[in-house]
py3Dmol code that shows the C-alpha trace and the ligand (Angstrom):
import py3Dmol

protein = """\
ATOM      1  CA  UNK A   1     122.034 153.443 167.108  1.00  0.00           C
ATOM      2  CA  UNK A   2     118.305 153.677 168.583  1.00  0.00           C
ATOM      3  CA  UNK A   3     116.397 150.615 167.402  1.00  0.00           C
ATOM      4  CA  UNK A   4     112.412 151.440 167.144  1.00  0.00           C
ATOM      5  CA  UNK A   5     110.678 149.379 169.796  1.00  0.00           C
ATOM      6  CA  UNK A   6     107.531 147.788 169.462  1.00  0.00           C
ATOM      7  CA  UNK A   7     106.188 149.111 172.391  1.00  0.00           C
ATOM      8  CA  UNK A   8     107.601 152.587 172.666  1.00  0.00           C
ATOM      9  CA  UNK A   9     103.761 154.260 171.526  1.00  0.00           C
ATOM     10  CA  UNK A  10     101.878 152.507 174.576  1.00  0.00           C
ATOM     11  CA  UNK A  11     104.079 153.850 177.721  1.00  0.00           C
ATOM     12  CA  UNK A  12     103.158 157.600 177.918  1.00  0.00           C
ATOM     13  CA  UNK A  13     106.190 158.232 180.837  1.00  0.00           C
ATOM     14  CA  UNK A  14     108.322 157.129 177.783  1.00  0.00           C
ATOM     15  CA  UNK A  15     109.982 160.098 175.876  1.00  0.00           C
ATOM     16  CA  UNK A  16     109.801 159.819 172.632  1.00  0.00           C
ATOM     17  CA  UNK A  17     112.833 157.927 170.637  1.00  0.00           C
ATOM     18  CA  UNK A  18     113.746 160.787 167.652  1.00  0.00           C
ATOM     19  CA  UNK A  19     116.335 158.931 166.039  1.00  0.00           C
ATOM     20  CA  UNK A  20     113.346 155.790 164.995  1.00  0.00           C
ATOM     21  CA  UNK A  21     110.914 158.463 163.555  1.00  0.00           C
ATOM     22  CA  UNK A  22     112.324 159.047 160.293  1.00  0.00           C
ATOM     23  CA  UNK A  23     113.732 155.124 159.941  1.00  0.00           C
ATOM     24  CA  UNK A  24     110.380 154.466 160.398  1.00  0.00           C
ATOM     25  CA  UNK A  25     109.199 156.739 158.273  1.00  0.00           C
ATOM     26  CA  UNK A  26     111.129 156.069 155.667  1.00  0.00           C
ATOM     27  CA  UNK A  27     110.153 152.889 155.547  1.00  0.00           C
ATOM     28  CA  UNK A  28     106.198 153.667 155.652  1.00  0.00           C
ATOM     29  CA  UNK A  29     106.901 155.634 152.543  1.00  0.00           C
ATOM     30  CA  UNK A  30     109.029 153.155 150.898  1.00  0.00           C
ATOM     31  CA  UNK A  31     106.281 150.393 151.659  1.00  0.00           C
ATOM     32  CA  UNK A  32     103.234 152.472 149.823  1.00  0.00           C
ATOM     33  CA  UNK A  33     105.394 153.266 146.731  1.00  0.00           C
ATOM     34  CA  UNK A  34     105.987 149.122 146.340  1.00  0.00           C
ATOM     35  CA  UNK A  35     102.639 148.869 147.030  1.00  0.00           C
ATOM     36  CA  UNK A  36     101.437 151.801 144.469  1.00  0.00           C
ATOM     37  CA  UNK A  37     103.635 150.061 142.243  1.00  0.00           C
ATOM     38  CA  UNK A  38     102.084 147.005 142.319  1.00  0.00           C
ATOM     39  CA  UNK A  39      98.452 147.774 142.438  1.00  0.00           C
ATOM     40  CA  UNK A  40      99.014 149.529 139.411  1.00  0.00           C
ATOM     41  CA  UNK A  41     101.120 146.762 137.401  1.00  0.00           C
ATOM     42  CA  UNK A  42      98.186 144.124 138.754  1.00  0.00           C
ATOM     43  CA  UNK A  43      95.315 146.161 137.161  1.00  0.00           C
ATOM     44  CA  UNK A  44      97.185 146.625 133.728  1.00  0.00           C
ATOM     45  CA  UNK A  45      97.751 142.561 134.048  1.00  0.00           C
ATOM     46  CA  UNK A  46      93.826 142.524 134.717  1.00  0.00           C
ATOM     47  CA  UNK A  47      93.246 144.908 131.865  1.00  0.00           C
ATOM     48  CA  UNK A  48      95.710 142.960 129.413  1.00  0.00           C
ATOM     49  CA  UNK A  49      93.698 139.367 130.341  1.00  0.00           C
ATOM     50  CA  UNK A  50      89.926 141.275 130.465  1.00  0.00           C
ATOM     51  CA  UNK A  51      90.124 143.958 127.431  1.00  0.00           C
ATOM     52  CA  UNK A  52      86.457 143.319 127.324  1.00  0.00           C
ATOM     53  CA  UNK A  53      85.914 144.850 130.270  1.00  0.00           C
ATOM     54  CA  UNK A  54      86.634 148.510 128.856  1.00  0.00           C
ATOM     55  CA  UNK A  55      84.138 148.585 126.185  1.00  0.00           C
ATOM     56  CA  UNK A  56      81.598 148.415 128.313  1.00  0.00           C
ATOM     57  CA  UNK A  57      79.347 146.431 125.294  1.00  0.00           C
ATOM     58  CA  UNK A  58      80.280 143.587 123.945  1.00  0.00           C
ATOM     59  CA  UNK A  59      83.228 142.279 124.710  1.00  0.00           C
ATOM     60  CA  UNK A  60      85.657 142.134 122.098  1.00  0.00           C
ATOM     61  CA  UNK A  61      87.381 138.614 121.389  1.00  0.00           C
ATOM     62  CA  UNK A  62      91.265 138.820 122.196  1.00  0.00           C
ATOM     63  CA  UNK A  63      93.526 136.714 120.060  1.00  0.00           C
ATOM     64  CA  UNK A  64      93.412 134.105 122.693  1.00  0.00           C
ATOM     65  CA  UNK A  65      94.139 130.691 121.741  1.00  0.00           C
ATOM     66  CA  UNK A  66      96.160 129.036 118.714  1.00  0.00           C
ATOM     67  CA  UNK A  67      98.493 126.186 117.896  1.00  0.00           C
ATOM     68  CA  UNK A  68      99.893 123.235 120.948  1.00  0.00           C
ATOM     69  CA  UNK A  69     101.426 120.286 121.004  1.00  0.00           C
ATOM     70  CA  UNK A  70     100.939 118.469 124.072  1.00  0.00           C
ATOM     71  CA  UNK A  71     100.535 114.982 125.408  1.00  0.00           C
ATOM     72  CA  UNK A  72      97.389 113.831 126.538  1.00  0.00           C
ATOM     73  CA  UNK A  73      96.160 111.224 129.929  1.00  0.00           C
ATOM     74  CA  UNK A  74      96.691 108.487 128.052  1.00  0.00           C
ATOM     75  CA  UNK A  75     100.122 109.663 126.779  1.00  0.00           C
ATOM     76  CA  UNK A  76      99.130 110.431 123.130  1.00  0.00           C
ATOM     77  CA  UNK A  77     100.345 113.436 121.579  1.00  0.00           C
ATOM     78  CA  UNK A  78      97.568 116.026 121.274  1.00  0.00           C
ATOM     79  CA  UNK A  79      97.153 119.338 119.017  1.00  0.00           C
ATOM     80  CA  UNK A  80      94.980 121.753 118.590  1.00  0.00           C
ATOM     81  CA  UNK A  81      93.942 120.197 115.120  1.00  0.00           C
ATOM     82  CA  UNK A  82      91.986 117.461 117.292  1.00  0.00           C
ATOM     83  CA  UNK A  83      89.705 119.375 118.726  1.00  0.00           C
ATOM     84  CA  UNK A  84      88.386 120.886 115.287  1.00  0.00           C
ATOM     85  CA  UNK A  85      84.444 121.094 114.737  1.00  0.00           C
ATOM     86  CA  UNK A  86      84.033 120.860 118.513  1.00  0.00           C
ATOM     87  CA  UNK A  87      84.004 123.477 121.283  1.00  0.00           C
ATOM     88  CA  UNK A  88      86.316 123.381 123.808  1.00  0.00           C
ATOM     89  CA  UNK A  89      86.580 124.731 127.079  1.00  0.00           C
ATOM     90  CA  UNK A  90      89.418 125.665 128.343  1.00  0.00           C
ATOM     91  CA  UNK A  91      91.314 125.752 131.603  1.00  0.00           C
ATOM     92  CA  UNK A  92      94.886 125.945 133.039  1.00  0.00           C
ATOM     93  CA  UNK A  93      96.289 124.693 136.358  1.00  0.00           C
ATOM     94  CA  UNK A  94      97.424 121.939 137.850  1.00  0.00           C
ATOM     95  CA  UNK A  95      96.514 119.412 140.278  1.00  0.00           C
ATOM     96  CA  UNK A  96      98.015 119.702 143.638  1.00  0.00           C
ATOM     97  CA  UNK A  97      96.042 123.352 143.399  1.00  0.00           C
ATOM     98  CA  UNK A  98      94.657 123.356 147.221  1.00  0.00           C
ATOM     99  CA  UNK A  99      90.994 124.566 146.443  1.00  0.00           C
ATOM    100  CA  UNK A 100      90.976 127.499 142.604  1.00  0.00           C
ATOM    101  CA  UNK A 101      91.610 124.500 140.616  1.00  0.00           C
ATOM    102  CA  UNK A 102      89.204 122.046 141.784  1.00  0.00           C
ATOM    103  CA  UNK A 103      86.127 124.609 141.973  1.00  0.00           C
ATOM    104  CA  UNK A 104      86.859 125.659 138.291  1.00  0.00           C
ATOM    105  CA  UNK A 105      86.922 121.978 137.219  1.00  0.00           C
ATOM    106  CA  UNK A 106      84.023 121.131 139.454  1.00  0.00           C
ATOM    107  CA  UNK A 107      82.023 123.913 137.751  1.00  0.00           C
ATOM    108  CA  UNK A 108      83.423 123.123 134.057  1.00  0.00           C
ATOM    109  CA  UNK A 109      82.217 119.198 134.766  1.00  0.00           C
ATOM    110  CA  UNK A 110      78.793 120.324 135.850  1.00  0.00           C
ATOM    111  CA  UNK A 111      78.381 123.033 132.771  1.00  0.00           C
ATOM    112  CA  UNK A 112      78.859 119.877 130.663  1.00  0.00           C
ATOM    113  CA  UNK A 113      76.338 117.606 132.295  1.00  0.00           C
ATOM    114  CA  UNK A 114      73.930 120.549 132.630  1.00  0.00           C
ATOM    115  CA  UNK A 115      73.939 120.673 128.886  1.00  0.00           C
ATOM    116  CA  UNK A 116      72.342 117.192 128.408  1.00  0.00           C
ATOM    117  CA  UNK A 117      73.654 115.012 125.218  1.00  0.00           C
ATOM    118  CA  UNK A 118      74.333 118.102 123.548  1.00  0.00           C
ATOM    119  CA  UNK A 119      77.356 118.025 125.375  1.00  0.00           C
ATOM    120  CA  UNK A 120      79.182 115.667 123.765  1.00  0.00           C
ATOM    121  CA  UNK A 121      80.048 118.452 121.079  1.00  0.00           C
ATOM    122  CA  UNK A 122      81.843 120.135 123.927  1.00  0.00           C
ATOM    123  CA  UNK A 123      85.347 118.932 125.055  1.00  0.00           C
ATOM    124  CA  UNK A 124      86.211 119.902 128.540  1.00  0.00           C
ATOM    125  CA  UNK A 125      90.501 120.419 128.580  1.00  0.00           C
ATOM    126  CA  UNK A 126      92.580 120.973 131.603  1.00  0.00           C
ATOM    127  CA  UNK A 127      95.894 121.988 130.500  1.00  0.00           C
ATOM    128  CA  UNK A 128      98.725 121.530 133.193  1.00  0.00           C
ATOM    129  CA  UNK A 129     100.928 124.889 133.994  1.00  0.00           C
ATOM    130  CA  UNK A 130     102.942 122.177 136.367  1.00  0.00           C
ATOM    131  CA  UNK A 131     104.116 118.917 133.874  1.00  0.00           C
ATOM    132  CA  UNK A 132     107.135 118.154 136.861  1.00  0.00           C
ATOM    133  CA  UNK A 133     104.301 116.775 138.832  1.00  0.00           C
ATOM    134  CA  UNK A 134     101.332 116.262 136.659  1.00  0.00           C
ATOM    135  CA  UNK A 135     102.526 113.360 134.187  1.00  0.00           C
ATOM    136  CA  UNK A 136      99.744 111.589 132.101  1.00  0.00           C
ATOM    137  CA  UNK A 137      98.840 109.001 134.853  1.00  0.00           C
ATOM    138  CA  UNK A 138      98.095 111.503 137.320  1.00  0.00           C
ATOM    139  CA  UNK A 139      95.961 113.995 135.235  1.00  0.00           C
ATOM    140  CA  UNK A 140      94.073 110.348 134.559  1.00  0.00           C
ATOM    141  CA  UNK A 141      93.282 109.654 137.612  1.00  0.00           C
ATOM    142  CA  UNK A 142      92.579 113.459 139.196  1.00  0.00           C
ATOM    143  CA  UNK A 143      90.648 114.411 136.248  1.00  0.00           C
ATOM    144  CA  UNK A 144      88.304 111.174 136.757  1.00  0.00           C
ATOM    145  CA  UNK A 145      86.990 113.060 139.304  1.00  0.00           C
ATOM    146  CA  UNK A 146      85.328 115.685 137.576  1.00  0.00           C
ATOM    147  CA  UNK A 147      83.969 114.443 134.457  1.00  0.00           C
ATOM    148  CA  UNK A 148      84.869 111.578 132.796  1.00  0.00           C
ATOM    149  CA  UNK A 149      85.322 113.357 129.422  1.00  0.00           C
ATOM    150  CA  UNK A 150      87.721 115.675 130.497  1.00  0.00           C
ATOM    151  CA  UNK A 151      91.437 115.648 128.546  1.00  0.00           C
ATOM    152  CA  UNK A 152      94.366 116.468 130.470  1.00  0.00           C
ATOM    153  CA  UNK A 153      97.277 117.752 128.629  1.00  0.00           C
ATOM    154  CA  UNK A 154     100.854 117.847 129.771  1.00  0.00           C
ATOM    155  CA  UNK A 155     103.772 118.216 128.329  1.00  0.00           C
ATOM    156  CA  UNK A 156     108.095 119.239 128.062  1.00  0.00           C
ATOM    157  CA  UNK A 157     107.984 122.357 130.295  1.00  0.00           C
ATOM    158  CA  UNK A 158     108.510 124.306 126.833  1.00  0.00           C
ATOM    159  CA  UNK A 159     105.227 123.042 125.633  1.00  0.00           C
ATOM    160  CA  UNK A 160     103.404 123.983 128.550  1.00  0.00           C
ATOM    161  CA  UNK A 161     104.962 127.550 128.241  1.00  0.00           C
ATOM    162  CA  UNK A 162     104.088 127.793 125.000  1.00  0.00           C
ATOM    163  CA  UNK A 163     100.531 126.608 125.187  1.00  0.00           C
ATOM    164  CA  UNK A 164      99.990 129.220 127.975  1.00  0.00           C
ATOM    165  CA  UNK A 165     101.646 131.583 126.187  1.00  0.00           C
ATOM    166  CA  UNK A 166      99.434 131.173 123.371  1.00  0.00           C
ATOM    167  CA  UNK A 167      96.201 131.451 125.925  1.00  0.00           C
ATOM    168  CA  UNK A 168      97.994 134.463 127.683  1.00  0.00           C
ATOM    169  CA  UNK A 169      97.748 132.473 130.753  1.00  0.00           C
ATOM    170  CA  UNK A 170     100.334 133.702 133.519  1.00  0.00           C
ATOM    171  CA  UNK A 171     101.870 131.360 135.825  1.00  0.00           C
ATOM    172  CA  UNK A 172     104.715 130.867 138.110  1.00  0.00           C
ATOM    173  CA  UNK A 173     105.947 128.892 140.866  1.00  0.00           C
ATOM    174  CA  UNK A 174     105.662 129.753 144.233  1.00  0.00           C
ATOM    175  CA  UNK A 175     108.415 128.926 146.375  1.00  0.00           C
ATOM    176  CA  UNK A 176     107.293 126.710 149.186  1.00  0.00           C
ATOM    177  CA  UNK A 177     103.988 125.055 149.929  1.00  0.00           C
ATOM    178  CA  UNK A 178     102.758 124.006 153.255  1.00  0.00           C
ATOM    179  CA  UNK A 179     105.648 121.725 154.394  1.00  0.00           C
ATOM    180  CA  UNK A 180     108.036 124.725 153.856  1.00  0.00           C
ATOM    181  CA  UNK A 181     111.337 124.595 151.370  1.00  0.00           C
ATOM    182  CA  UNK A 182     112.503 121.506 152.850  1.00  0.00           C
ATOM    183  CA  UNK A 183     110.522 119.660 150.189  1.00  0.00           C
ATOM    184  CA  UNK A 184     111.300 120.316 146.575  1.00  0.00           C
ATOM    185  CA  UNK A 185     108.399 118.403 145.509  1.00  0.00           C
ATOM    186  CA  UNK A 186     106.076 120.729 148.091  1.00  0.00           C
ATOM    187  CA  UNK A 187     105.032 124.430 145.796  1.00  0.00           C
ATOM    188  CA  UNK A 188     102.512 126.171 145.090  1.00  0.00           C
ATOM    189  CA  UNK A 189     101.796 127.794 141.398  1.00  0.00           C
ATOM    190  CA  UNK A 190     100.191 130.908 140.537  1.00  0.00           C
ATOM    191  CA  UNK A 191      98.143 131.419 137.733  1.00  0.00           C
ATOM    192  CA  UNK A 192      95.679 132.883 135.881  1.00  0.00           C
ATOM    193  CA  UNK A 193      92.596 130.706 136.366  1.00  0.00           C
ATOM    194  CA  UNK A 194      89.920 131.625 133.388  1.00  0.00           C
ATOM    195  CA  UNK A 195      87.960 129.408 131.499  1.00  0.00           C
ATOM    196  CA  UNK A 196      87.648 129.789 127.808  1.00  0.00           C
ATOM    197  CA  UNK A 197      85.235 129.099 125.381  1.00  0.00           C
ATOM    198  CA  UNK A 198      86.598 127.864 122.183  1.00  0.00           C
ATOM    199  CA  UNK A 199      84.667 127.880 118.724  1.00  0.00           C
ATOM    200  CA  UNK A 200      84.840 124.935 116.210  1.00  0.00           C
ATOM    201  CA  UNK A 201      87.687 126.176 114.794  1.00  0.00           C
ATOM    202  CA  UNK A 202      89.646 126.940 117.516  1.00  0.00           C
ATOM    203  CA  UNK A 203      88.921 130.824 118.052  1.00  0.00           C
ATOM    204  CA  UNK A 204      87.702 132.620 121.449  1.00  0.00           C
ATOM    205  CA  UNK A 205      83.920 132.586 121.785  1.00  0.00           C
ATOM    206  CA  UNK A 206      83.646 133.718 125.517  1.00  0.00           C
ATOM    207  CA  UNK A 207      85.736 132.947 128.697  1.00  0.00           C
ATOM    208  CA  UNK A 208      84.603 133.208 132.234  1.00  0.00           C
ATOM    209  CA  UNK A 209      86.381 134.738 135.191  1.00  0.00           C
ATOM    210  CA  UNK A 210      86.902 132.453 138.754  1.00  0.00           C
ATOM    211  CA  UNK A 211      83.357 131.913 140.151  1.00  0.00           C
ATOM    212  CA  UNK A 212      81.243 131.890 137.170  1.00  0.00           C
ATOM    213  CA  UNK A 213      78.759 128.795 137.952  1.00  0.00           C
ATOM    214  CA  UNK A 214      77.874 125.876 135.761  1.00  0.00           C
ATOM    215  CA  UNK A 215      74.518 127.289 134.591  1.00  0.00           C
ATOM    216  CA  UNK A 216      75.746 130.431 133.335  1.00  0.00           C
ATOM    217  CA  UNK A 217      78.474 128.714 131.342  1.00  0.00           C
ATOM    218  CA  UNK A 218      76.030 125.906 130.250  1.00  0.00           C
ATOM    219  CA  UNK A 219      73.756 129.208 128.556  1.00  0.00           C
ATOM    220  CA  UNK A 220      76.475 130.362 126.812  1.00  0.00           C
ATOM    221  CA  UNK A 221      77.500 127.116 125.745  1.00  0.00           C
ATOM    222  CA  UNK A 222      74.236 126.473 124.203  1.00  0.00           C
ATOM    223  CA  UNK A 223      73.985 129.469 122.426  1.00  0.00           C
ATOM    224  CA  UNK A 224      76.526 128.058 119.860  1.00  0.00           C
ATOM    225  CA  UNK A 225      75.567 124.462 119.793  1.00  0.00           C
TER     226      UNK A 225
END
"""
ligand_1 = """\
1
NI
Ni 94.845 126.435 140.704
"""
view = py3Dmol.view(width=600, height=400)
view.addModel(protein, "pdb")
view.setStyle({"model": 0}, {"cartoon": {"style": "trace"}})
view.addModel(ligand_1, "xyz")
view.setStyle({"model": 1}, {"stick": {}})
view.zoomTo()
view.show()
């Protein structure tokens, strides 16, 4: 059997090797149907997380949010029922995140302090999509660093499924992180990474897409203080 070589296009003396053409092809053709495939199932997930975006207007308010049970930094259990009369914003990820999570909770932190004492009628809430690593004392002490109001909730694994479930967040472990497999401890996580606005009793108000800045979350914010 003739195996395709690397190098076969770059020798012109070479005659050409017929029998690697249409492997090759094949597999060309192959590749961009996967790859048709997927674009297409990515921007129906981007669709199903941003209907707003095909109005054109206003965006419509997807049934995002609802009912949790979780346990909080301090390892009190925590449901949505707390948070009633206040706004909440929203996020989901986890803390070994190498740079998506810790520029959304950066920005959520400063949208808070932008907003003066009027923020204390704003709860900031990172909810864990990774509880095997992020227990209670370690969503205390990461989340210090971003604002020192911020509530970390964890929980069983069902919890967290169900809490992202009711958020339509999308997440999923990837299988290694830097140090390789060797480390079962060592993964990455994929997942949706939106903030949302909550109202005062518990419905979607707005939600902002990776990259919105402080300010413009802080306006919108203050619109329904
Ligand atoms: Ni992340």
């Amino acid at each position: 059997m003739a195996k395709p070589e690397k190098d076969g296009a770059s020798h012109g003396g070479e005659p050409a090797k017929p029998a690697a053409t249409p492997f090759i092809r094949r597999r060309t053709g192959l590749l961009a149907v996967v790859l048709i495939v997927g674009a297409l199932a990515f921007a129906a997930v981007q669709l199903y997380q941003h209907p707003g975006r095909m109005t054109g207007g206003t965006p419509t308010m997807p049934a995002v949010g609802g009912p949790f049970s979780l346990t909080d930094q301090n390892g009190k259990p925590v449901t949505e029922a707390g948070f009633k009369g206040k706004l909440m914003l929203v996020y989901f990820g986890y803390t070994f995140c190498p740079d998506v999570c810790p520029t959304a909770l950066t920005e959520m932190g400063n949208a808070i302090e932008a907003l003066g004492p009027a923020g204390d009628k704003v709860a900031p809430v990172f909810i864990t999509v990774d509880p095997a690593r992020d227990t209670p004392e370690h969503l205390k002490e990461y989340l210090a660093y971003f604002h020192p109001r911020f509530v970390g909730l964890t929980g069983t694994a069902e919890q967290v499924t169900a809490a992202a479930k009711a958020y339509r967040v999308y997440y999923a472990k990837a299988k290694t992180g830097a140090a390789g497999a060797s480390d079962a401890l060592d993964y990455l996580v994929d997942h949706t990474s939106i903030i949302y606005l909550m109202g005062p009793e518990g419905g979607l108000k707005a939600h902002f897409p990776h990259g919105t800045g402080a300010d413009a979350m802080a306006k919108k914010i203050r619109e329904l203080l």
